[in-house]
N, CA, C and O of each residue as an XYZ file, in Angstrom:
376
protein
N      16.169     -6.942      0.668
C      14.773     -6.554      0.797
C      14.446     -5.503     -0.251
O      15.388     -4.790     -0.593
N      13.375     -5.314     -0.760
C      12.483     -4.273     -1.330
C      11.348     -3.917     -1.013
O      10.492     -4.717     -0.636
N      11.156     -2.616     -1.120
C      10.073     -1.856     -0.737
C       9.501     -1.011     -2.312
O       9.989     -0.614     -3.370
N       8.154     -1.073     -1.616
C       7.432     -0.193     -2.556
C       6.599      1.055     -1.341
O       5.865      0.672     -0.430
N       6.977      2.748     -1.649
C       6.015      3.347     -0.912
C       4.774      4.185     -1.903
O       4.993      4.777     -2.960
N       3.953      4.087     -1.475
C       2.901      4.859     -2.195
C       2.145      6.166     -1.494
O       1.919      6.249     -0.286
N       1.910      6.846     -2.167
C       1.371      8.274     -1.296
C       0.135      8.357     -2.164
O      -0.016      8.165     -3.370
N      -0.482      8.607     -1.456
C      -2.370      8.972     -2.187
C      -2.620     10.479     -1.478
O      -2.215     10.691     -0.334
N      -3.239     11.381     -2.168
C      -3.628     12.324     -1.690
C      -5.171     12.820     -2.198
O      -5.678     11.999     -2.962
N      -5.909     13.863     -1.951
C      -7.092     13.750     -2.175
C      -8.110     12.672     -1.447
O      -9.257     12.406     -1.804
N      -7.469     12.193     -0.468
C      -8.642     10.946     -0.041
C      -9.759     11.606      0.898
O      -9.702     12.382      1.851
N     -11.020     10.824      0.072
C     -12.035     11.654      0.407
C     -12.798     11.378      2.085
O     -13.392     12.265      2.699
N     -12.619     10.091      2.541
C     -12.778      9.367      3.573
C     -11.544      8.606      4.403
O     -11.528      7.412      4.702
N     -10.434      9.673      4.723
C      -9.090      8.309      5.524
C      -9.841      7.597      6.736
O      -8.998      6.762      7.065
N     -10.787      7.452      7.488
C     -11.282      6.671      8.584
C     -11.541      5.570      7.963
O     -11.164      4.528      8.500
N     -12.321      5.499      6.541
C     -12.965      4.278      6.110
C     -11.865      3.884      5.094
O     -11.735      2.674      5.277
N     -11.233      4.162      4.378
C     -10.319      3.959      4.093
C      -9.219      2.648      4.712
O      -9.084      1.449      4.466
N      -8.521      3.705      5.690
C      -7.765      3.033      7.030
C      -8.840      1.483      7.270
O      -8.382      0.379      6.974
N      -9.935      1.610      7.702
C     -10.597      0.031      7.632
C     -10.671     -0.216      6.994
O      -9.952     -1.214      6.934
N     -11.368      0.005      5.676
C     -10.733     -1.169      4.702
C      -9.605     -1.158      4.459
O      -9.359     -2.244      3.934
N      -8.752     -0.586      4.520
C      -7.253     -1.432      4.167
C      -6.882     -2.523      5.318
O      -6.588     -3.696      5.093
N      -6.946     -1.964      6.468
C      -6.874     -2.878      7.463
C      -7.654     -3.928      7.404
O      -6.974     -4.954      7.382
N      -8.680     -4.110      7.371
C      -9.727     -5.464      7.068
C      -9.572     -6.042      5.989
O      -9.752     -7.257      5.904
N      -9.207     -5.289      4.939
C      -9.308     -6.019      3.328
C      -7.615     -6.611      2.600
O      -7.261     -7.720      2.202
N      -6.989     -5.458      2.672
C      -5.957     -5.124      2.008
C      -5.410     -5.852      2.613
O      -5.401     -6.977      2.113
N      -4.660     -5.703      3.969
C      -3.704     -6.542      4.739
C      -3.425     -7.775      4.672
O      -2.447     -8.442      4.333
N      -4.875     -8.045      5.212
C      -4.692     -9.982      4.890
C      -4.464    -10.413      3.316
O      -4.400    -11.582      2.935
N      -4.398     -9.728      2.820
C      -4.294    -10.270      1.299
C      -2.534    -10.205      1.068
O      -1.749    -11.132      0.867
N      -2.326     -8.958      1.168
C      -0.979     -8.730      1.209
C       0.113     -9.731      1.838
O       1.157    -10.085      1.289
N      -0.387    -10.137      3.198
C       0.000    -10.691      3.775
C      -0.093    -12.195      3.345
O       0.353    -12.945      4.213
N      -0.498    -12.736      2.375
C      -0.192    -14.181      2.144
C       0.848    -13.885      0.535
O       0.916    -14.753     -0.336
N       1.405    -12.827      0.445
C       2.492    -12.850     -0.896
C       3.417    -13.402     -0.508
O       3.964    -12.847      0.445
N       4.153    -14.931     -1.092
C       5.441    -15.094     -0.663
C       6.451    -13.812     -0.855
O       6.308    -13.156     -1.887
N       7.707    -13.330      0.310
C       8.339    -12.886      0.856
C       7.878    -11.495      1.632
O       8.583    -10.545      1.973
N       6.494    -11.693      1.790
C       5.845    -10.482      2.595
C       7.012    -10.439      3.856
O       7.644    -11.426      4.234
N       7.153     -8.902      4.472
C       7.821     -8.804      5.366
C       6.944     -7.708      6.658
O       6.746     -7.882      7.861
N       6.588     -6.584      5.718
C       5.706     -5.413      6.990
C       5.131     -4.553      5.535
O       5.696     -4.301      4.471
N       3.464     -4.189      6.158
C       2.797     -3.504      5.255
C       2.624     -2.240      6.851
O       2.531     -2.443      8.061
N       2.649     -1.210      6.149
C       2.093      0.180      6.696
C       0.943      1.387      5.980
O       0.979      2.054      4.946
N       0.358      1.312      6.647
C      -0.927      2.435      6.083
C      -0.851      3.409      6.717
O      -1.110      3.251      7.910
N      -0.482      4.806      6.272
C      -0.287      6.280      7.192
C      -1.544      6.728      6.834
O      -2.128      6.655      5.752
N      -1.925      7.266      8.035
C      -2.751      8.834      7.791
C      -1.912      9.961      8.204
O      -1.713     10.166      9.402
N      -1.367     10.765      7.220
C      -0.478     11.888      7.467
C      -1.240     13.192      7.592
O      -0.650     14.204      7.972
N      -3.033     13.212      7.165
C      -3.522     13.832      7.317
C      -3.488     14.989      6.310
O      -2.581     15.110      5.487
N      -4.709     15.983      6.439
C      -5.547     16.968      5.294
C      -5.567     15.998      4.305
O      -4.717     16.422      3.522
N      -6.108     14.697      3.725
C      -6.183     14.050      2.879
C      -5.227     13.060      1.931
O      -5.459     12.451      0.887
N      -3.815     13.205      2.943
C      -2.717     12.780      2.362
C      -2.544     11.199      3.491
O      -2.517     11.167      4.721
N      -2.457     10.101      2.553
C      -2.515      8.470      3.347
C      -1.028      7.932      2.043
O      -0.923      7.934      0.816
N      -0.235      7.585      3.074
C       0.476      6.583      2.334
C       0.489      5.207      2.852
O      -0.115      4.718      3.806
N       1.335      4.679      1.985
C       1.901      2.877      2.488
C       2.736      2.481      2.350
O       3.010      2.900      1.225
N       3.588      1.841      2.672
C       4.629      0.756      2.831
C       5.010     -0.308      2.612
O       5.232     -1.039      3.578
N       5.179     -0.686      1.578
C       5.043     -2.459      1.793
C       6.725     -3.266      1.465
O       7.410     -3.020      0.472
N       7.027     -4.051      2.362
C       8.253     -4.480      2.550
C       8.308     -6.124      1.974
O       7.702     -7.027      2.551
N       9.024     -6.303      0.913
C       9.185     -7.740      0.812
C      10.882     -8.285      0.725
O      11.851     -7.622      0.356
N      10.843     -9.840      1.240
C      12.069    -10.041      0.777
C      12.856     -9.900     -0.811
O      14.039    -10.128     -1.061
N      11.931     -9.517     -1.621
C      12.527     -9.429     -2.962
C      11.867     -8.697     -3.907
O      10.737     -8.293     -3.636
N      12.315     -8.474     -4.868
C      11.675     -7.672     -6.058
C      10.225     -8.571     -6.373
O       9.223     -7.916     -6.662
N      10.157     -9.673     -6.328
C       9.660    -10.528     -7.213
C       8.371    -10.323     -6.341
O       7.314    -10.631     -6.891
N       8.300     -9.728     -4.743
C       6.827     -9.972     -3.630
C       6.389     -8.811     -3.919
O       5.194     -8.690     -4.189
N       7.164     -7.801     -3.928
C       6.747     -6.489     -4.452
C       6.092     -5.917     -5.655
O       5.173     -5.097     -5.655
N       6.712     -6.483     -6.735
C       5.789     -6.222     -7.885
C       4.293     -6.978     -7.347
O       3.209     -6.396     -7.299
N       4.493     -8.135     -7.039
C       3.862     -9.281     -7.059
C       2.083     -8.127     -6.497
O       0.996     -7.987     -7.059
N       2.797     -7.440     -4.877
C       1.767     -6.938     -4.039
C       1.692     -5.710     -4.989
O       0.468     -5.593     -4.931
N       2.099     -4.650     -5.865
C       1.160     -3.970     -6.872
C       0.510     -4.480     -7.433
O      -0.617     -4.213     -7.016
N       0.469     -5.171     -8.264
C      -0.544     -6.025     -9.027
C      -1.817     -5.770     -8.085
O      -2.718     -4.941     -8.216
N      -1.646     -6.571     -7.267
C      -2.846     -6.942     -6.313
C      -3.439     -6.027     -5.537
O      -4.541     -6.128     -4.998
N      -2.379     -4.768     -5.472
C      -3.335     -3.591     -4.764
C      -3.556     -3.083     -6.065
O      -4.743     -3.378     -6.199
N      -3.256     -2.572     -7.020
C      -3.997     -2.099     -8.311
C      -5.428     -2.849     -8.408
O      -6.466     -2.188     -8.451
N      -5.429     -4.204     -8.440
C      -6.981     -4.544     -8.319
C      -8.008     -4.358     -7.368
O      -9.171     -4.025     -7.595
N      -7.358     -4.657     -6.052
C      -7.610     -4.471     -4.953
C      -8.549     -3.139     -4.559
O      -9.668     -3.023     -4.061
N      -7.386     -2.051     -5.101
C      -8.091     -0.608     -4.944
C      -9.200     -0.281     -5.619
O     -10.205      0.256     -5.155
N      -8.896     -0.783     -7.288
C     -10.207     -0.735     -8.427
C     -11.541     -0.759     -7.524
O     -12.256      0.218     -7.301
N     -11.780     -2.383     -6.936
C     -12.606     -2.724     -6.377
C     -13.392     -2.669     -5.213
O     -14.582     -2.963     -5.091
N     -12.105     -2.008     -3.853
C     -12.824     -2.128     -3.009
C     -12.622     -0.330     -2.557
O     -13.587      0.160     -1.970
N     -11.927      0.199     -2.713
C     -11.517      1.834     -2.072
C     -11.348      2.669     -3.327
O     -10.564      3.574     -3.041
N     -11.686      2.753     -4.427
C     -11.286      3.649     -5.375
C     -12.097      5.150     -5.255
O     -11.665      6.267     -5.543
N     -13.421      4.760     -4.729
C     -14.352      6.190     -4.795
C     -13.175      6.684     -3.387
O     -12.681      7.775     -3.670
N     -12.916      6.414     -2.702
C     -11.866      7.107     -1.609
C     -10.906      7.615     -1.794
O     -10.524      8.639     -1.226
N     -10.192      6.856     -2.820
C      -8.617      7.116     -3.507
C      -8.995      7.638     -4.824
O      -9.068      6.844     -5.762
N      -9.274      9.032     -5.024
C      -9.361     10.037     -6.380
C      -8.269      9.638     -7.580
O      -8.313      9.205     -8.731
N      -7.302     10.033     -6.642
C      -6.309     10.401     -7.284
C      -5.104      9.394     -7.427
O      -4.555      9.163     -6.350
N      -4.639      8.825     -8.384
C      -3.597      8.125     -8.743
C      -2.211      7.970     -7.923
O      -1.461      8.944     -7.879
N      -1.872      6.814     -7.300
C      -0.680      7.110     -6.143
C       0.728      7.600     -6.811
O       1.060      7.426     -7.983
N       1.408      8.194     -5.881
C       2.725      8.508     -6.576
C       3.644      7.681     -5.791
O       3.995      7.801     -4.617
N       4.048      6.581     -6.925
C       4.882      5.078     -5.946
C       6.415      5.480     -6.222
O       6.788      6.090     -7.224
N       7.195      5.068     -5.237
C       8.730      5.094     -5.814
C       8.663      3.257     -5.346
O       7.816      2.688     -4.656
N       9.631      2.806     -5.881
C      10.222      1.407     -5.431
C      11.513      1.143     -5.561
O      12.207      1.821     -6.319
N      12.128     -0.107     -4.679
C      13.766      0.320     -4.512
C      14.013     -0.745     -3.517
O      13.259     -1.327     -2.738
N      15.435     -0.851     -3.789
C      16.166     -1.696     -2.883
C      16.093     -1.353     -1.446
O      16.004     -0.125     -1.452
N      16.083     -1.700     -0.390
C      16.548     -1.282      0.751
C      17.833     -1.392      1.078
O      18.269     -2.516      1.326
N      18.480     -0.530      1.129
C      19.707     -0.642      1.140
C      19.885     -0.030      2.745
O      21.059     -0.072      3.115
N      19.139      0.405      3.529
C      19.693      0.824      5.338
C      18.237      0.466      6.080
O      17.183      0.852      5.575
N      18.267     -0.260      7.247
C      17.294     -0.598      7.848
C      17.914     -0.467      9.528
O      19.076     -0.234      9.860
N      16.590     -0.728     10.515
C      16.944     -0.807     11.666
C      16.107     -0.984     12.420
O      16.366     -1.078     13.620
């Protein structure tokens, strides 16, 4: 498996945000071959991350791509500030 997590901070609206990702983002995500689990945090004072789990390198790049456009278009006045992504093998799960 691979994961990509992303952290956004500065978000100017996490309520509307959180719905559109949930309404918009998800289902999209969710038709990448080897999708596995997407997560959207509100960690709060303006700090939202995500999660996104695929069976392989290849679903993961695949779902940046598509949230890079994704965000352009539908949440960017929300998301200021540029995410800080790590990505990586999963190497321990449970």
């Amino acid at each position: 498996m691979y994961a990509t997590i992303r952290r956004y901070e500065d978000v100017t609206n996490p309520d509307e945000a959180g719905r559109r990702v949930r309404e918009g983002f998800v289902p999209l995500i969710k038709q990448i071959p080897g999708f596995v689990a997407y997560y959207w945090v509100d960690a709060g004072e303006g700090v939202m991350a995500s999660t996104s789990v695929f069976e392989d390198r290849a679903g993961a790049e695949a779902s940046t791509e598509r949230a890079a456009d994704w965000v352009r278009q539908n949440v960017a006045s929300l998301l200021p500030t540029p995410p800080i992504a790590t990505a990586g093998e999963v190497v321990a799960s449970g």
